[in-house]
N, C-alpha and C positions, 0 to 999 in steps of 0.2 A: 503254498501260502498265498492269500491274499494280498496282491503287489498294492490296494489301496489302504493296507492296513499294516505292512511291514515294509523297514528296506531293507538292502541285500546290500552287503560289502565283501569287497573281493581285497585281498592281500596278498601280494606276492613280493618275494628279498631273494637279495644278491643273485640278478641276472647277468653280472660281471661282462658286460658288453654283447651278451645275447638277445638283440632286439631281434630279432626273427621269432625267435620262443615267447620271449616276452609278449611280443607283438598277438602272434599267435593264442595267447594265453588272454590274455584283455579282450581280443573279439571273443575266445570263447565264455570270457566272465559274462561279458554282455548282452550275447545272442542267447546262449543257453542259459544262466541265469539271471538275467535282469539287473546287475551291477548296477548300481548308481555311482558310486565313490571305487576306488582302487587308492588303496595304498601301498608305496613303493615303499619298502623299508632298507633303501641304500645298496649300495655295493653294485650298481653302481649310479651314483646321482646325477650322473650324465642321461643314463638310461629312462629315467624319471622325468626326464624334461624333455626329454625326444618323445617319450609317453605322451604328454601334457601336450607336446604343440601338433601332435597328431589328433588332438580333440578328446581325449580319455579324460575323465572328469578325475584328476588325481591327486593325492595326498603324499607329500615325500618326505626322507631325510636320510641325512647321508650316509653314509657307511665310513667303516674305518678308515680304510682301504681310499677312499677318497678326498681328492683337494678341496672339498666342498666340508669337510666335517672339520676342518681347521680355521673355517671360515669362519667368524664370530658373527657373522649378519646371516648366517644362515642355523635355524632353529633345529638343534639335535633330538630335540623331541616335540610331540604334537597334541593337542588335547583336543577333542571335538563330543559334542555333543550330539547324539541319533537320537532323534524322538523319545529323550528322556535317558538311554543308554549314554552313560561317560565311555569314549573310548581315547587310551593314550598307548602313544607307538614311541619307540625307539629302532635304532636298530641293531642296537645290542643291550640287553641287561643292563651294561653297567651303567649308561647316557639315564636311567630313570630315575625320578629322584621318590622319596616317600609317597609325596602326594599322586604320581603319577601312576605308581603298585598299586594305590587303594582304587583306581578304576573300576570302574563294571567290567572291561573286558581290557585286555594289555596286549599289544604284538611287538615282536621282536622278533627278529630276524636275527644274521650273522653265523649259526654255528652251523646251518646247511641241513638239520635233525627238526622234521615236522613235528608241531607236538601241540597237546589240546590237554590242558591240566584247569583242574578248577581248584584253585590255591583260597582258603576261605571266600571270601564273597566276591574274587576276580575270576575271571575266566583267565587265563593267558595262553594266546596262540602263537606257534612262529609255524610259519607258514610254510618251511623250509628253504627250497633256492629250484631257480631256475636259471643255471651257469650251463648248465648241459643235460643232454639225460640223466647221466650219473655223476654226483660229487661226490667226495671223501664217503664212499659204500654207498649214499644215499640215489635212489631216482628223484624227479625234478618233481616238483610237488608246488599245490597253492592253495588258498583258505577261499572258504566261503562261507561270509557270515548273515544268517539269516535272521533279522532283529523283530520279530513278530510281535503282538500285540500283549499276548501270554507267555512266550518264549522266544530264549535264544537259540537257535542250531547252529552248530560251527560243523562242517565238512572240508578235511584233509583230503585233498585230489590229487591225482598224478596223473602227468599229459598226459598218458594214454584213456584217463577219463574212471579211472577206478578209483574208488574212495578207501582212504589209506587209514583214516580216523575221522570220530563223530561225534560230537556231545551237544547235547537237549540239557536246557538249563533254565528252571522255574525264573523269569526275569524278575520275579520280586527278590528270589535268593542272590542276586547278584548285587553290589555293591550301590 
């Protein structure tokens, strides 16, 4: 895609204090796709801000699992707007409220299970986790969302760099 006519976002949840993978996984967002934004979807919101002051252009909130999700000055969900795409994150289900489901695209993290469903006119991705290679069955996996002029493409990866899930999505059909 045209990097002057799309951006690229990267999402990755619950690195539960694996900033090495983490770390690892954000140069790979970057160098190999062209990342502008990374969002952290929690678990852990320490990890998130070690992210951030490492220079990662990052979006966060916290996870359950977290002293930071009890926080009231710290926002459990996030709205942003992409060249016209509404994108709102949580980093579980249940933190989202009506307005934030009717999104163009939704991520959530929390259950450790990658996944890329187009629920009427949302996209919704969780990115899965990068806690370790392997969590509850699952390998460690992260999104990459290509927001193009005509289209959206969402690509499910796993560190080893194999693409896990894919979906191509008319951006007019989206919310």
């Amino acid at each position: 895609m045209d990097a002057a006519s799309s951006k690229t976002l990267g999402v990755m949840s619950d690195t539960h204090g694996n900033t090495s993978l983490m770390l690892a996984v954000a140069k790979e967002m970057q160098t190999r796709y062209g990342v502008q934004v990374i969002f952290h979807l929690g678990d852990d919101y320490e990890d998130a801000e070690w992210l951030g002051n490492m220079g990662y252009p990052v979006r966060k909130v916290p996870g359950l699992w977290c002293a930071a999700y009890h926080d009231g000055r710290i926002p459990k969900r996030l709205v942003e707007d992409f060249d016209g795409v509404l994108v709102a994150c949580a980093h579980a289900d249940k933190d989202l409220r009506y307005t934030e489901r009717a999104a163009a695209i939704v991520l959530t993290g929390h259950t450790h299970q990658a996944a890329v469903d187009l629920l009427g006119r949302s996209l919704y991705v969780n990115p899965g986790h990068l806690a370790r290679t392997t969590s509850r069955g699952e390998p460690a996996t992260y999104a990459i969302i290509d927001l193009g002029p005509e289209q959206v493409h969402v690509q499910i990866r796993d560190v080893s760099g194999g693409v896990r899930a894919e979906c191509t999505v008319p951006r007019d059909r989206l919310a």
